[in-house]
Every structure is written in structure tokens, then in C-alpha cells.
PANUDO-761855 format. One record per atom (N, C-alpha, C): z, x, y. Coordinates in steps of 0.2 Angstrom, whole numbers, padded with zeros to 4 digits, always signed. Layout:
<pts>
ZXY;...
</pts>
This chain:
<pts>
+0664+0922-0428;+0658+0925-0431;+0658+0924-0439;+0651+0923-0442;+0651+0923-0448;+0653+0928-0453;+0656+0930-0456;+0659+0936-0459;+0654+0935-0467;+0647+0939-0467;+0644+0941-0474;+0649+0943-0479;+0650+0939-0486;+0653+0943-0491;+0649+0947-0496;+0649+0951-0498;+0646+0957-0501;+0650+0957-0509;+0645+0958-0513;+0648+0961-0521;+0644+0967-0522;+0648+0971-0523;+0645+0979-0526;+0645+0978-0534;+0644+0982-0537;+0643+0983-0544;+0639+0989-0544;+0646+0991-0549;+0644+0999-0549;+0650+1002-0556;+0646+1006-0560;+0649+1010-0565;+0657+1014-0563;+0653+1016-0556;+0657+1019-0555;+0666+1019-0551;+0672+1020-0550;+0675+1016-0545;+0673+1021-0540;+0674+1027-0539;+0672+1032-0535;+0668+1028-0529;+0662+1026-0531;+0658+1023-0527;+0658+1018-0525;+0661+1013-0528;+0665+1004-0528;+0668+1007-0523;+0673+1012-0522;+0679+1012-0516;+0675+1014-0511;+0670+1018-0511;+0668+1022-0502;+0665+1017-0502;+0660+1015-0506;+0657+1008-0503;+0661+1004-0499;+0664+1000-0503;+0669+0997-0500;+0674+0998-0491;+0674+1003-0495;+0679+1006-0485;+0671+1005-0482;+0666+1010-0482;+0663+1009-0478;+0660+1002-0476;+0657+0997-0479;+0659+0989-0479;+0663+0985-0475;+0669+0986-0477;+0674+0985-0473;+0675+0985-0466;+0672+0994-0465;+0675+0995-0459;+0670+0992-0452;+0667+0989-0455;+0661+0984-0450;+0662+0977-0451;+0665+0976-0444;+0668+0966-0446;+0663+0962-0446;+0656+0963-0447;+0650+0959-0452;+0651+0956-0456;+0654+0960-0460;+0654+0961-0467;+0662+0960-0470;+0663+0960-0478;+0667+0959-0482;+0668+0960-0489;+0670+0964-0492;+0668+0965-0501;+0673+0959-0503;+0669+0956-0505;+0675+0951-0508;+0674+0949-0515;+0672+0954-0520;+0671+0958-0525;+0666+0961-0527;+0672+0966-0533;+0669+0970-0536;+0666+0971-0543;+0660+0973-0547;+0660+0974-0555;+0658+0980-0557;+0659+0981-0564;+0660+0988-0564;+0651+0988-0567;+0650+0980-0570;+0640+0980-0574;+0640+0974-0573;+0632+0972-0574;+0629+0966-0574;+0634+0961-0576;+0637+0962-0583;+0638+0957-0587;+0646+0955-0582;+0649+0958-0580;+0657+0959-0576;+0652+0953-0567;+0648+0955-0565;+0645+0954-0561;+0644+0946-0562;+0642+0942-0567;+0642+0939-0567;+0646+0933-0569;+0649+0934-0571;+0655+0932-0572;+0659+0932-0567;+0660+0936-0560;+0662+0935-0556;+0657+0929-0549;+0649+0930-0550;+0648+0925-0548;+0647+0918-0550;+0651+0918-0556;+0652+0909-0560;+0657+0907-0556;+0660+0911-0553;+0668+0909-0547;+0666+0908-0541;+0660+0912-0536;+0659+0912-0530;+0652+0915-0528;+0651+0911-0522;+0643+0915-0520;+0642+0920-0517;+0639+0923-0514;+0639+0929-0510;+0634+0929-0505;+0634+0933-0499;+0629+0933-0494;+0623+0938-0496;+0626+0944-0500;+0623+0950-0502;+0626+0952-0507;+0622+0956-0511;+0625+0960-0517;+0621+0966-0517;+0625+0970-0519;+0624+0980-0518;+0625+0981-0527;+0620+0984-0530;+0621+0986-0536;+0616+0992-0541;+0622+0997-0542;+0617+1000-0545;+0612+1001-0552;+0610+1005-0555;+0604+1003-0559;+0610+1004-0566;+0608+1012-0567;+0610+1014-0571;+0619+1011-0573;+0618+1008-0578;+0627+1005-0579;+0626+1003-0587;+0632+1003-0590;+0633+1000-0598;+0632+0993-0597;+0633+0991-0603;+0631+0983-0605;+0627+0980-0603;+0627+0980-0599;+0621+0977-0593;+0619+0981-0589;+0611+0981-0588;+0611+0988-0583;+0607+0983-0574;+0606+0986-0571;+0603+0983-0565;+0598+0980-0566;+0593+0981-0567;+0586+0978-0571;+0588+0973-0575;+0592+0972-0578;+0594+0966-0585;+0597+0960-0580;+0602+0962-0574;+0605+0958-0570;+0602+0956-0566;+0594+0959-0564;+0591+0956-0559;+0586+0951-0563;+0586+0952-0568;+0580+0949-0573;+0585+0939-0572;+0593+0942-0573;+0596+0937-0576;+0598+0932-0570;+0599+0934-0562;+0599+0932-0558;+0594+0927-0555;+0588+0931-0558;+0582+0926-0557;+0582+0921-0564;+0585+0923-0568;+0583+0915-0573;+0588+0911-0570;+0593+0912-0567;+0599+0908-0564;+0597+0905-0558;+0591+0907-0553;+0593+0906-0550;+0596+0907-0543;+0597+0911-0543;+0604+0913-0538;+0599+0916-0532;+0604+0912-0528;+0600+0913-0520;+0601+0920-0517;+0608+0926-0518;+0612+0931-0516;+0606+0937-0515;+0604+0939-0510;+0597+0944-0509;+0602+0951-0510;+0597+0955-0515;+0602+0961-0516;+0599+0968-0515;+0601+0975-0514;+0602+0979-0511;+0604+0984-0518;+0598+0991-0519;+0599+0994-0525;+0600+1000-0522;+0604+1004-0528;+0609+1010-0527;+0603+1015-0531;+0597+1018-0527;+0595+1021-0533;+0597+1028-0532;+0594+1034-0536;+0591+1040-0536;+0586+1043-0535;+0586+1051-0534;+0578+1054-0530;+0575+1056-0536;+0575+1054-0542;+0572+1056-0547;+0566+1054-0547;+0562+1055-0551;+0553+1052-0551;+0556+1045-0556;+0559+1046-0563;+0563+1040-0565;+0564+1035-0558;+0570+1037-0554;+0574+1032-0553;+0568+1030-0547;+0563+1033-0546;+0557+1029-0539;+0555+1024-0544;+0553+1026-0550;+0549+1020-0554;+0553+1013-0556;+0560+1015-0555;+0564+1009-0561;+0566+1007-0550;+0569+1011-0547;+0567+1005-0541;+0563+1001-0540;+0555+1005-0540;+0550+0997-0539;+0550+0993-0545;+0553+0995-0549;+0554+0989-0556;+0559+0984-0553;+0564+0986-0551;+0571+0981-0546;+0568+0978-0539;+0563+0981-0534;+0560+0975-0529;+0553+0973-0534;+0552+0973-0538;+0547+0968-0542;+0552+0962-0544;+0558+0963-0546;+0563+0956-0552;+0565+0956-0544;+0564+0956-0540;+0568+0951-0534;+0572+0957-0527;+0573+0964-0531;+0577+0967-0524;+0573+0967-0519;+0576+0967-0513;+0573+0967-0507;+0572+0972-0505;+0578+0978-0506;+0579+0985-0501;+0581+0989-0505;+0583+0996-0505;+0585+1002-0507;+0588+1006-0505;+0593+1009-0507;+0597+1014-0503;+0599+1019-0508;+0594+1027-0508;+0598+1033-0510;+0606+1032-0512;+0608+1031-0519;+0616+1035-0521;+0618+1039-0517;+0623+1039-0515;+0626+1046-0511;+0627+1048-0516;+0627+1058-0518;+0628+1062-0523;+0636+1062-0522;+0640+1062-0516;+0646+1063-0515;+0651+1060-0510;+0657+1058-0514;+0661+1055-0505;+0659+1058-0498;+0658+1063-0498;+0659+1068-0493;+0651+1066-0489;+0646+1066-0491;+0638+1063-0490;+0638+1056-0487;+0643+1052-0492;+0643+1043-0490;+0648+1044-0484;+0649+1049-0481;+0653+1046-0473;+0649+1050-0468;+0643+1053-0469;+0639+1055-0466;+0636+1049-0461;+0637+1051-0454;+0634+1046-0450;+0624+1041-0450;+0625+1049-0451;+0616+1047-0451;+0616+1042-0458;+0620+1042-0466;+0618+1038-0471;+0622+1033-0468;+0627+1034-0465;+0631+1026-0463;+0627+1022-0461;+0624+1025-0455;+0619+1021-0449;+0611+1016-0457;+0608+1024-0458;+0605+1018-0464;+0606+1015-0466;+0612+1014-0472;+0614+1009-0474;+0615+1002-0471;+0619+1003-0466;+0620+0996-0462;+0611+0994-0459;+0606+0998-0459;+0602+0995-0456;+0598+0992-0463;+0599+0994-0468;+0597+0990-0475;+0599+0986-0477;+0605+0985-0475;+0612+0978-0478;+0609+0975-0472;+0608+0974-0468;+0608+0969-0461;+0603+0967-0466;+0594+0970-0465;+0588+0967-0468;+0590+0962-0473;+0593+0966-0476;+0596+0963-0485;+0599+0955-0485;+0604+0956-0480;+0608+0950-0480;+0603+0944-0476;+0600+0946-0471;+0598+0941-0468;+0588+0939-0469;+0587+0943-0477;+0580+0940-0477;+0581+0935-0476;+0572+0932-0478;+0569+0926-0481;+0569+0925-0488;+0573+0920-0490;+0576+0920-0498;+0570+0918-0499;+0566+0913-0496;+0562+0910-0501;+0556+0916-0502;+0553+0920-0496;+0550+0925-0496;+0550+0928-0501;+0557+0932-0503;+0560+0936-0507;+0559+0934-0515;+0559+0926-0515;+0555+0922-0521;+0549+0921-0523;+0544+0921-0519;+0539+0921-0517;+0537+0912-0519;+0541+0909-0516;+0542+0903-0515;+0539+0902-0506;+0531+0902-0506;+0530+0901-0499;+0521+0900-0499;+0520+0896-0494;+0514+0891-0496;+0512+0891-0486;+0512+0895-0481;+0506+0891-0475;+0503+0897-0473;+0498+0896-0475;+0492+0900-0471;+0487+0895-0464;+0490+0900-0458;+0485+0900-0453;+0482+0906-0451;+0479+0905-0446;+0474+0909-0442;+0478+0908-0434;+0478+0913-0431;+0480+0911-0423;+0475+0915-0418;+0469+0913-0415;+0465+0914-0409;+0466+0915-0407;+0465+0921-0403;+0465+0918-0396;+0464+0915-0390;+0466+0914-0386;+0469+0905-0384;+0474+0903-0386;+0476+0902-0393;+0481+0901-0394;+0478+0896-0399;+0472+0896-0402;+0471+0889-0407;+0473+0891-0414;+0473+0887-0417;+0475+0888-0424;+0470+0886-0428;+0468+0889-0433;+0465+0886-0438;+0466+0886-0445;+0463+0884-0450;+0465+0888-0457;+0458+0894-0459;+0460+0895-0461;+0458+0901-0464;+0449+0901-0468;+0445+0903-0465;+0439+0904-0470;+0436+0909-0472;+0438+0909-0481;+0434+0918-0483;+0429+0916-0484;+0423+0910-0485;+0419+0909-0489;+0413+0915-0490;+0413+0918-0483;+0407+0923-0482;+0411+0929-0479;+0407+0934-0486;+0410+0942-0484;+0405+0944-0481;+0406+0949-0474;+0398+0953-0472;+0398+0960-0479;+0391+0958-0476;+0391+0964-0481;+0389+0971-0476;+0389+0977-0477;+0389+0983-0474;+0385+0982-0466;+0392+0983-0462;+0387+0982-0454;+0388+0988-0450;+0388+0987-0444;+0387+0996-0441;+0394+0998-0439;+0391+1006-0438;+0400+1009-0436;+0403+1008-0443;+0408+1014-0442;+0413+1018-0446;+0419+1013-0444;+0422+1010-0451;+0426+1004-0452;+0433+1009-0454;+0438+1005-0453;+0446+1008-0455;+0450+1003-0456;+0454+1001-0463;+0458+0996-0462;+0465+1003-0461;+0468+0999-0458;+0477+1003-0458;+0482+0997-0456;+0488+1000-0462;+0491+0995-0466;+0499+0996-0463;+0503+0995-0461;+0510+0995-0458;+0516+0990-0462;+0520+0994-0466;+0524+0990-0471;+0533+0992-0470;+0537+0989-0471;+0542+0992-0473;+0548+0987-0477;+0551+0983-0476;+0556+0980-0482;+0552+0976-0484;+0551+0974-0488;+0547+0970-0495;+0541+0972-0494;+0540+0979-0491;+0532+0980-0492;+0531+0982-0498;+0533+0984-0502;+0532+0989-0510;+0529+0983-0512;+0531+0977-0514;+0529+0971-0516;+0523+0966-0513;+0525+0967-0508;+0519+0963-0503;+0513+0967-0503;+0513+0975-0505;+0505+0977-0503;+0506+0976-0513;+0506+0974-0516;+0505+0972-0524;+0501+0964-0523;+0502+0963-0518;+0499+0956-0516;+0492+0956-0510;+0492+0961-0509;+0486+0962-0504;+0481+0969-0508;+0481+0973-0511;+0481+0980-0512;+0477+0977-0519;+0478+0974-0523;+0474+0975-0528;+0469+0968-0528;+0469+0964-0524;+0466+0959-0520;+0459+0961-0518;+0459+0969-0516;+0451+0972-0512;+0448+0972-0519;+0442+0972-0517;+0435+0977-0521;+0435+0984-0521;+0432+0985-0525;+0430+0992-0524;+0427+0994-0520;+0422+0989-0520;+0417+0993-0516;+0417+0991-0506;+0423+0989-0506;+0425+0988-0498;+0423+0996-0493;+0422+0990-0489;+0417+0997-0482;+0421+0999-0477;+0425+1002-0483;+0432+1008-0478;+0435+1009-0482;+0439+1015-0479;+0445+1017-0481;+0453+1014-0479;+0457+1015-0483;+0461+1010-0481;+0470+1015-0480;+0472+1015-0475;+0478+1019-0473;+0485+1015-0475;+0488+1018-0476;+0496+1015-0475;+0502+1018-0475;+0505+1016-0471;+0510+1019-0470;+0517+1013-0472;+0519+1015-0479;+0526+1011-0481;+0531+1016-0481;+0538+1015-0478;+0543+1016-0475;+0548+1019-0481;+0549+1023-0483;+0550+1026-0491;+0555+1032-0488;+0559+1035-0494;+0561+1041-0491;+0555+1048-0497;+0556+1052-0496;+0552+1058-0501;+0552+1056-0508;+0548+1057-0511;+0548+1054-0518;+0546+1049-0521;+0545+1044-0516;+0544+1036-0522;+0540+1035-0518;+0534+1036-0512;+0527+1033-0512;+0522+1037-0518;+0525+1044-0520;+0519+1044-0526;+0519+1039-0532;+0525+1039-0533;+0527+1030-0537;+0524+1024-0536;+0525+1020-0529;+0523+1017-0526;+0513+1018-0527;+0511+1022-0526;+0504+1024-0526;+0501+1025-0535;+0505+1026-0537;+0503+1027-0543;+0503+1021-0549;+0507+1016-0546;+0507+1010-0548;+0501+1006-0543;+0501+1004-0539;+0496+1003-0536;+0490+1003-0539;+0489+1010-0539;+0481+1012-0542;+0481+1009-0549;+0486+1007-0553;+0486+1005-0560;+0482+0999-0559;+0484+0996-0554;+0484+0987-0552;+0476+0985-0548;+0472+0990-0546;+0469+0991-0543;+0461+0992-0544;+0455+0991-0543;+0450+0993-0542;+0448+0997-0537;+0452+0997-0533;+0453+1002-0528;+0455+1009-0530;+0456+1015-0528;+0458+1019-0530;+0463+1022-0525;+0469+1023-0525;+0476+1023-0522;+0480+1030-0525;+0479+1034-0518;+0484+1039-0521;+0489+1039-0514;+0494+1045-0516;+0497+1048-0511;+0493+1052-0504;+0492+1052-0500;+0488+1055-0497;+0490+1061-0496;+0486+1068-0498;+0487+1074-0496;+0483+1078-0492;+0488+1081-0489;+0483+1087-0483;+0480+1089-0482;+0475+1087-0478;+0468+1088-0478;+0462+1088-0478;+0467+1081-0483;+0459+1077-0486;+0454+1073-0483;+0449+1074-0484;+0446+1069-0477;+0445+1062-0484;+0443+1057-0478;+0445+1048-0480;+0436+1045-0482;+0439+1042-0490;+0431+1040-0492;+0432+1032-0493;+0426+1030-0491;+0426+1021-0492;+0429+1020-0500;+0434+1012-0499;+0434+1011-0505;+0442+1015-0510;+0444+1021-0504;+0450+1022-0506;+0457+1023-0502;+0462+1020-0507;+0469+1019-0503;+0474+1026-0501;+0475+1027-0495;+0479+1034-0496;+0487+1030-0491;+0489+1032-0497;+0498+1032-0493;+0501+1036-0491;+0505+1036-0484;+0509+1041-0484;+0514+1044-0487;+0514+1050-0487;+0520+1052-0492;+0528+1051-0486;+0534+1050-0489;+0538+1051-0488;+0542+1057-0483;+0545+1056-0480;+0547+1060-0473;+0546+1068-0471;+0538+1060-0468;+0533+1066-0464;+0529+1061-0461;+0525+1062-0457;+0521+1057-0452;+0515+1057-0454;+0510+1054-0455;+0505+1054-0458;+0500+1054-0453;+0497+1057-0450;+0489+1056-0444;+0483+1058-0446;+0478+1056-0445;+0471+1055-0443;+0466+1064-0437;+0464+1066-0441;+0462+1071-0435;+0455+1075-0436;+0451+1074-0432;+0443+1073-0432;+0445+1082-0428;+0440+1088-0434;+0439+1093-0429;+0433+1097-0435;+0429+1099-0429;+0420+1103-0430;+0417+1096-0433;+0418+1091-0432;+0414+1085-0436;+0417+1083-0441;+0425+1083-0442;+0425+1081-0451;+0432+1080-0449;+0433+1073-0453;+0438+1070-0450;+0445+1069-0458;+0450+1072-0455;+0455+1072-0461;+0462+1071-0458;+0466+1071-0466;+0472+1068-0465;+0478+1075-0465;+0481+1072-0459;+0486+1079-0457;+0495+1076-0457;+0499+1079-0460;+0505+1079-0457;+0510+1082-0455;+0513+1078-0451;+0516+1083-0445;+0523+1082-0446;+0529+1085-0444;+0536+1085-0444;+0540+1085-0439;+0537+1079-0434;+0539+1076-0427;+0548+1073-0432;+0549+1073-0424;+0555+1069-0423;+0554+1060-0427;+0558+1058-0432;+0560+1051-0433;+0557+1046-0427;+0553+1042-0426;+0551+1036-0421;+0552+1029-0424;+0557+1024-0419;+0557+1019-0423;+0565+1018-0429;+0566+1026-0429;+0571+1027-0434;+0569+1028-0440;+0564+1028-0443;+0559+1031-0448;+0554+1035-0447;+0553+1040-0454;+0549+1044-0456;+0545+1044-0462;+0539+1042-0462;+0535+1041-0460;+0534+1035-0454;+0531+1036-0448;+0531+1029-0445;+0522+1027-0440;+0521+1022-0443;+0516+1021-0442;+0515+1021-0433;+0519+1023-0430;+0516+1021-0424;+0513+1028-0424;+0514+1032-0426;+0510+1038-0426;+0502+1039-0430;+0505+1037-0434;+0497+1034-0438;+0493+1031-0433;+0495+1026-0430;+0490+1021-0426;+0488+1026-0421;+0492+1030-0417;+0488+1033-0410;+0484+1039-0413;+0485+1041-0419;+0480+1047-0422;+0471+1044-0420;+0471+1038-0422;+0465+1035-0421;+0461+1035-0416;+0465+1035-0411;+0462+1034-0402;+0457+1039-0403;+0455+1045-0401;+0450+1046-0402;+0444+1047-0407;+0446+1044-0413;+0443+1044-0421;+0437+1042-0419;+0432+1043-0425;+0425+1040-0425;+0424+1032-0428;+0428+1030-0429;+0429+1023-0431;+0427+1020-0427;+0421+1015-0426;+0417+1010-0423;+0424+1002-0422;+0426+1000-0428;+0432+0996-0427;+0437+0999-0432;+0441+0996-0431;+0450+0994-0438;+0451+0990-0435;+0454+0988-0442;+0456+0982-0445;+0464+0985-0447;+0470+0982-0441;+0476+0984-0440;+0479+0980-0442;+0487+0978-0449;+0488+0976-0452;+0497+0978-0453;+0498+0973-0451;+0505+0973-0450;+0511+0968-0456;+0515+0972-0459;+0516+0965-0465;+0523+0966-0464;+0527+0963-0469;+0537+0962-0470;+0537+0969-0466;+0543+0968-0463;+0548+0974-0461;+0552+0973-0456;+0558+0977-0456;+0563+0975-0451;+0561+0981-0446;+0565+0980-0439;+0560+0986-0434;+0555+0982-0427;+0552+0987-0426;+0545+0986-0423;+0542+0992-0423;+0541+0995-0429;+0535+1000-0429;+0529+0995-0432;+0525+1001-0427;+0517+0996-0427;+0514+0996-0421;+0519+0993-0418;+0518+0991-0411;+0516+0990-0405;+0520+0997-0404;+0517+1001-0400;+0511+1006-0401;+0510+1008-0407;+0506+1012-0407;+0499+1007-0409;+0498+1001-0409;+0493+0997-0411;+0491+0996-0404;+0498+0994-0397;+0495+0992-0392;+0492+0998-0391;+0494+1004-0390;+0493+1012-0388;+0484+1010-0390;+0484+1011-0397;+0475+1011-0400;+0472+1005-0398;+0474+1000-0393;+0469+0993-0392;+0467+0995-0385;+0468+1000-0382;+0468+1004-0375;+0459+1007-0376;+0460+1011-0382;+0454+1015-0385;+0447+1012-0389;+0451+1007-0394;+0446+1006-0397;+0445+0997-0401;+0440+0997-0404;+0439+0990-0405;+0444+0988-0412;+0450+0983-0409;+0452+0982-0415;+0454+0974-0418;+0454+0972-0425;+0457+0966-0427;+0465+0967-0430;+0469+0963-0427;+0473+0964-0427;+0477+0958-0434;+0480+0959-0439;+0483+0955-0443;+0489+0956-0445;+0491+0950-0444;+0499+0952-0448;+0503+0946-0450;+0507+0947-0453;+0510+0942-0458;+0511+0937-0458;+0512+0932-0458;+0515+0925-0458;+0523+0925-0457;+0528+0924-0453;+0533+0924-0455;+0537+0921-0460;+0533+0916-0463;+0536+0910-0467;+0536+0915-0476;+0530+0919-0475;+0530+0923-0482;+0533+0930-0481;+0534+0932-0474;+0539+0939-0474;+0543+0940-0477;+0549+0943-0481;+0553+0945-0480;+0559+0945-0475;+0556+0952-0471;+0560+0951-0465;+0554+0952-0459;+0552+0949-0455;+0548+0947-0449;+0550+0952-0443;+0553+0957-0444;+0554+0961-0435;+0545+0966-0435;+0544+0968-0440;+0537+0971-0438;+0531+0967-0436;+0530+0962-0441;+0525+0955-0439;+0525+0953-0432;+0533+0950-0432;+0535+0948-0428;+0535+0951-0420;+0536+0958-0420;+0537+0960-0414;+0528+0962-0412;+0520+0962-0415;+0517+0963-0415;+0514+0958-0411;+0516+0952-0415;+0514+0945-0411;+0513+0943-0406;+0522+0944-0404;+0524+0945-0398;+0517+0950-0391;+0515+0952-0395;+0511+0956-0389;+0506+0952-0386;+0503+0947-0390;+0497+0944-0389;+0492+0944-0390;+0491+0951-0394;+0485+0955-0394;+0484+0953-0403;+0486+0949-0406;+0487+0948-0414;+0480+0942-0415;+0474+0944-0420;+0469+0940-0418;+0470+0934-0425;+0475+0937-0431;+0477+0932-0436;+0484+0933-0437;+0485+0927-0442;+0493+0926-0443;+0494+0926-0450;+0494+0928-0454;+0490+0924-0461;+0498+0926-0466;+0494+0919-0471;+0500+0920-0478;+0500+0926-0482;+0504+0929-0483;+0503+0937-0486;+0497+0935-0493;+0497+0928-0497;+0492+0930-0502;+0487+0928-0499;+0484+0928-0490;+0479+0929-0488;+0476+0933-0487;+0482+0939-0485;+0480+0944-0481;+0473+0948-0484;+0472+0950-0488;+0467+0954-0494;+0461+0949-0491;+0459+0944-0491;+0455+0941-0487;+0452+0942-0482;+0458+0940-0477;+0458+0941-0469;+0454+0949-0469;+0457+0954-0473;+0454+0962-0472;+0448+0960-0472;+0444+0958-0480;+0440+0957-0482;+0434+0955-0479;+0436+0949-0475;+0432+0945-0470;+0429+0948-0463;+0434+0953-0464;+0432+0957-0457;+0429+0967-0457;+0430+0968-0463;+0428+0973-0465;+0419+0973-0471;+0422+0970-0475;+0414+0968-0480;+0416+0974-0484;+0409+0973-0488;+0407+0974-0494;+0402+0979-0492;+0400+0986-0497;+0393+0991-0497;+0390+0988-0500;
</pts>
């Protein structure tokens, strides 16, 4: 078996050691060094490569963001894994670290006694696996094939030349994300017009705290208007509502008025928010079509609840290219269904929407 080597880097040794044991104790894996900051860090990769590197933000001399900025002048192929905080800070300076190249993210443990929690064990190991085993070029954004797949099964290239403009029926795009998605909807998400003839749903894979982040940043980037989605609200063309963090987000039509609700079901998929839930809220919706839209993520949320909603209603189905994923199990496992009407390069997708939703 191939044994992954791992570098931590971390201020602290406290958290270098639990890390570490915990690492250890899974023969995947291997720390085969440690730094205490970016600049330590680096220097220990002028000696060797690594499969994965684990590191936190906040550090002296060099801080995580410096390292990853420095990584990327380097070069270095190592796909890495950030130690963040539940602060409104530490959600903003993480997507600052999946913008310079991190892939994935994991909550600090506040304490030893936290990091041997099962339930954070099982996380972690499901972040390090995505982490170690992306698509580096992905992760660079080094990636160039856009198709289209029929079906039938023919292939073609992609043609936006003509957007419809306003047609009949109540239109919905819903959006399905999770590892590289923070970055990959920065690639699709400010791509739309404004004046798009829907509302656009989504559900990215976050814990409490960092989709108002994620949403907030968004909207900066955006002609769209992009918030957090909250309680209640009912869904107007033209604007982006994300779920918020660990809670499930649905769709639910009553007296004539149709709004967003969430609910505090059990984990599905291993995740909270999870889109499979999202998608079957829709099954009795007043949506004429959706536009179902599946991008990076490790898993197969989506999927089921996409086939669940293709039972009830008229849908187009799109999802990533794997050659631009990151990690391909959400794309990937939708594909597999049959039921997928495009395949496209993620700097297509915002098209692909486009071409199938229109303009007011």
C-alpha cells in the first residue's frame, strides 16, 4: 500500500502531537514532518515532497496565507488542508486560503480532549482523503475540455451563442457543491446576469458560520444578488440564496406562497446542510423546469435527491467536467445515473445555466 506523507505546520506543538497520533494511527497515512510556521515549513520542503500538507493560519513569521501565496510562486504540487477557526475572521481569511490554492478545511480542535472525538476523527479523515487524493491540476486551475453529453450518449462542444429570453413556467436553477465548491461557485456565480429568469438555490457543504462569508463575498463579485438564505423568505428572480450551515435548507409552497424553510433532520450523506434534501423539497414546487447543477465534491450528495425530483418534474441536469473538479464523487456519482443532460468545463457552467434558463 501506498503510505500518504503528511506535513503539519502548526504554531502550536500541542496540536503538531494530536495531529500527529491521530495521523499516525491510520496506515494511509504518515507525518513525516513537522513546522512550527510557513518559513520552518519550507525549508523542510527544499528536502522532500509531500502527498498532503495540514497547516494552520494564524502562526509567527510566516503566517498560512504567506505560505500558501509562497507555495504557489514555487510551484509545489502538495494539495493542502487548513486548520481554521468559527470566528467571522477565521471564515473570511479561510476563503482567502481556498482562493491561494487550499482545497479543504477543518475546524481547530479547541482541545486534546475534542481532537479524539470520534465524530471530529471520522471528519477529518474524510477531508484528508479529498485533500490528498484531488485533482492537482483542478486545484490550479490549470484545465481546458469542455463537452456536452446527450443523450444517447453523443458528445458535442458547447454552444451559448443564443440565450432565450423570458419563456413559460416558473424556472429554478439549484446548485449542489462541496470540496472546491467555495472557489468553483466564484467561477460560475458571478458569470450570471442579473437579470436571469430565476432564482438560484444552493447548497455548499460548510459547517455554521462561513456560508454568510462565503455569501457575502459572492455578492461583492456579483450582479446577482447573493445572500444567506433565511427563514421564510420566499425566492425572487435574479437572486442567489445559500444555505446556511448545519441545517438543511428546503423549498415549501403553502396558502399560495412559496418559501424557504429549515429543518434540523438527521445528517444525510454525512453532511448538514445536504442537498439531497434541497432537491426532493422541489417535487411538488410550482417550478415549470430546474436547472439541477451539480459541481466538485467528495460523496454523492445530489443524487439521489436529483433522481428522487426527475420522478416529479421537468429537469436539466448539469454537472462538472471531471477534468476541472477537484474532487469528482458528487459530479461523478450523478453521471453515473444516466439522467445527466450536460457535462461541462466548470468555466462553462454559468453558460450551460444560462442557455437553459434565459434572460427577463
Amino acid at each position: 500500500m501506498d503510505v500518504k506523507k503528511i506535513l503539519i505546520v502548526d504554531d502550536s506543538a500541542l496540536t503538531r502531537r494530536v495531529l500527529c497520533d491521530i495521523i499516525n494511527n491510520d496506515g494511509r497515512y504518515k507525518v513525516e514532518g513537522m513546522a512550527n510556521n510557513g518559513l520552518e515549513a519550507l525549508k523542510v520542503l527544499e528536502e522532500k515532497s509531500f502527498d498532503g500538507i495540514i497547516t494552520d493560519i494564524n502562526m509567527p513569521k510566516m503566517n498560512g496565507l504567506e505560505f500558501l501565496k509562497e507555495l504557489k510562486t514555487r510551484k509545489r504540487e502538495e494539495r493542502v488542508m487548513v486548520l481554521s477557526t468559527e470566528t467571522s475572521e477565521g471564515a473570511r481569511v479561510t476563503l482567502d486560503a481556498l482562493e491561494l490554492g487550499a482545497v479543504d478545511f477543518i475546524q481547530k480542535p479547541q482541545s486534546a480532549i475534542y481532537s479524539k472525538d470520534q465524530d471530529f476523527v471520522k471528519r477529518f479523515f474524510e477531508i484528508l482523503e479529498a485533500v490528498v487524493f484531488s485533482n492537482r491540476k483542478a486545484s490550479s486551475g490549470i484545465y481546458r475540455n469542455t463537452v456536452v453529453l446527450r443523450p444517447g450518449g453523443l458528445v458535442v462542444k458547447v454552444d451559448n451563442t443564443r440565450v432565450p429570453r423570458e419563456g413559460k413556467g416558473n424556472k429554478l436553477v439549484a446548485i449542489a457543491s462541496s470540496t472546491g465548491g467555495p472557489k468553483a461557485l466564484q467561477s460560475v456565480i458571478p458569470r450570471l446576469p442579473k437579470n436571469l429568469d430565476a432564482p438560484v438555490l444552493i447548497v455548499q457543504h460548510m459547517p455554521v458560520g462561513f456560508t454568510k462569508s462565503l455569501a457575502d463575498r459572492l455578492n461583492s463579485m456579483s450582479e446577482l444578488t447573493v445572500t444567506e438564505a433565511v427563514e421564510g423568505e420566499s425566492l425572487e428572480k435574479g437572486h442567489v440564496y445559500i444555505s446556511k450551515g448545519g441545517a438543511h435548507m428546503k423549498y415549501e409552497e403553502s396558502g399560495g406562497r412559496g418559501r424557504i424553510i429549515y429543518t434540523d433532520e438527521p445528517s444525510r450523506e454525512g453532511v448538514k446542510p445536504c442537498a439531497n434534501y434541497m432537491y426532493e423539497s422541489l417535487v411538488g414546487s410550482v417550478f415549470h423546469s430546474i436547472v439541477c447543477v451539480v459541481l466538485t465534491g467528495m460523496g454523492k450528495d445530489g443524487t439521489e435527491g436529483i433522481v428522487n425530483l426527475s420522478k416529479a418534474k421537468k429537469l436539466h441536469i448539469i454537472a462538472e467536467d471531471e477534468k476541472s473538479c477537484v474532487v469528482n464523487g458528487m459530479p461523478g456519482s450523478v453521471v453515473a445515473t444516466g439522467l445527466v443532460n450536460e457535462v461541462v468545463d466548470l468555466d462553462n457552467v454559468a453558460q450551460a445555466i444560462l442557455a437553459n434558463v434565459g434572460v427577463r
